[in-house]
C-alpha positions as CSV (number, residue, x, y, z in Angstrom):
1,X,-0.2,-33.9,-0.5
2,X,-1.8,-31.0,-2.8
3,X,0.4,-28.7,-1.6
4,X,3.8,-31.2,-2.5
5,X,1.1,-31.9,-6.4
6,X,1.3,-28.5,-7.0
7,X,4.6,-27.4,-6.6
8,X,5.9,-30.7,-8.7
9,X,3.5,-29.3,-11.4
10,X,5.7,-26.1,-11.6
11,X,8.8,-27.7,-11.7
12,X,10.8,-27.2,-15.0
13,X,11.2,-29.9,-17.7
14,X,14.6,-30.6,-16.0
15,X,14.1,-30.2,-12.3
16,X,10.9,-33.5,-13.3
17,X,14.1,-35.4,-14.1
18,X,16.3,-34.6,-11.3
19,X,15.9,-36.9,-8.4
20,X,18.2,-36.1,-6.2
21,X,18.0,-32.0,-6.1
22,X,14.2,-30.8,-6.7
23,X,11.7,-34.0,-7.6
24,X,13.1,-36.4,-4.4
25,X,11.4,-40.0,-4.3
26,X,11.3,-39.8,-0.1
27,X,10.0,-37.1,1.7
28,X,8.3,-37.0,5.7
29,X,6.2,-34.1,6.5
30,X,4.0,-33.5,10.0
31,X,0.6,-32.5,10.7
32,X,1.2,-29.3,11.9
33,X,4.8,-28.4,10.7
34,X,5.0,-25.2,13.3
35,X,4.1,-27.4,16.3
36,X,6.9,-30.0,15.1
37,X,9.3,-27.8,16.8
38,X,8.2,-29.3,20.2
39,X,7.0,-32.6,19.5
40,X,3.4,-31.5,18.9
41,X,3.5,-31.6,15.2
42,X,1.1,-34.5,15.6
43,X,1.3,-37.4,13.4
44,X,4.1,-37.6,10.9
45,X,3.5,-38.5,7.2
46,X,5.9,-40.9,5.2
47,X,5.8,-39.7,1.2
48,X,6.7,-40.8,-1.7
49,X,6.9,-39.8,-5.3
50,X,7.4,-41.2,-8.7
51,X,7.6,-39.5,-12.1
52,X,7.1,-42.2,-15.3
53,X,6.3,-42.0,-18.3
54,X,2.7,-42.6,-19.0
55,X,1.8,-46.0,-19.6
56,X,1.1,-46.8,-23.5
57,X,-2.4,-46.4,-24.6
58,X,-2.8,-43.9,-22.6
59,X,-2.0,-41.3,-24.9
60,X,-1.5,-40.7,-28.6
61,X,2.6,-41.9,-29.0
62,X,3.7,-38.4,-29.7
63,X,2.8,-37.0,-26.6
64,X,3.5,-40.1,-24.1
65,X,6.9,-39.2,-24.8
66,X,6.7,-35.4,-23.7
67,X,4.5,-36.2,-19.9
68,X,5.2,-37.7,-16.9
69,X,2.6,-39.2,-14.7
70,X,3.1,-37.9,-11.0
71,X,2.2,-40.2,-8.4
72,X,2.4,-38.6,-4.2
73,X,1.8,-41.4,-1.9
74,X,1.6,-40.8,1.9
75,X,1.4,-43.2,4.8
76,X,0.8,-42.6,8.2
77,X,0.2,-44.4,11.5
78,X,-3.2,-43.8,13.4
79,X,-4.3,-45.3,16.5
80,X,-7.1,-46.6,18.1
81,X,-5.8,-47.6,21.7
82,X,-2.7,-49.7,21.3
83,X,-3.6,-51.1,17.9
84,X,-1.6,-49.3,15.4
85,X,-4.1,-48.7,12.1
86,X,-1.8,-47.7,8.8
87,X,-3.7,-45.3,6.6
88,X,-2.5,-44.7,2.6
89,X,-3.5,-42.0,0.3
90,X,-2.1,-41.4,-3.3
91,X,-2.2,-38.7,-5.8
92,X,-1.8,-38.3,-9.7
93,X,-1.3,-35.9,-11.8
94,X,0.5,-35.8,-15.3
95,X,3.1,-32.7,-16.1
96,X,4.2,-31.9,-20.0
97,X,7.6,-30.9,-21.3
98,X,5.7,-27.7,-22.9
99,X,3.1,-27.6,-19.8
100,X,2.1,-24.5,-17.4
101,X,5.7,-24.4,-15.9
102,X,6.7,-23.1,-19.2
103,X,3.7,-20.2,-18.9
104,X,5.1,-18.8,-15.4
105,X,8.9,-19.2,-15.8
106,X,9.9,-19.2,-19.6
107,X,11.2,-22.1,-21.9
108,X,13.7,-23.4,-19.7
């Protein structure tokens, strides 16, 4: 989940916007990605993202505009003998038009 936060966080202004390319709204990951190869991956992680624009009162108007609050949700199935326990985690963080992506790759 901090891994998928801090990529997003790097993403252009553009590639924030663009759902179906760079900033998808589905994504499944596994616990170990090089054991997924043979079924040993371990337990697989349902995610999900959203980018919206902050909420007003959040922020002074001039700046709601310019950020996007990024949720990462992830869901996964644990067990405890046959009885299936579901498990939920979530993450925000907020990105700005003129943010740190800006810093490492140039106004894009």
């Amino acid at each position: 989940m901090l891994q998928k936060t801090e990529a997003i966080r790097l993403f252009t202004w553009g590639q924030i916007g663009n759902t179906n390319s760079y900033l998808k709204s589905t994504f499944t990951e596994v616990y170990d990605p090089l054991g997924a190869t043979n079924n040993g991956g371990g337990p697989k992680y349902m995610g999900y993202v959203t980018a919206n624009v902050p909420a007003a009162g959040d922020l002074p108007e001039a700046y709601r505009t310019n950020m996007r609050t990024i949720t990462v949700s992830l869901t996964w199935t644990n067990y405890n003998g046959s009885k299936a326990i579901v498990q939920k985690r979530e993450m925000r963080t907020r990105v700005a038009r003129n943010g740190m992506q800006n810093y490492i790759w140039g106004n894009l």
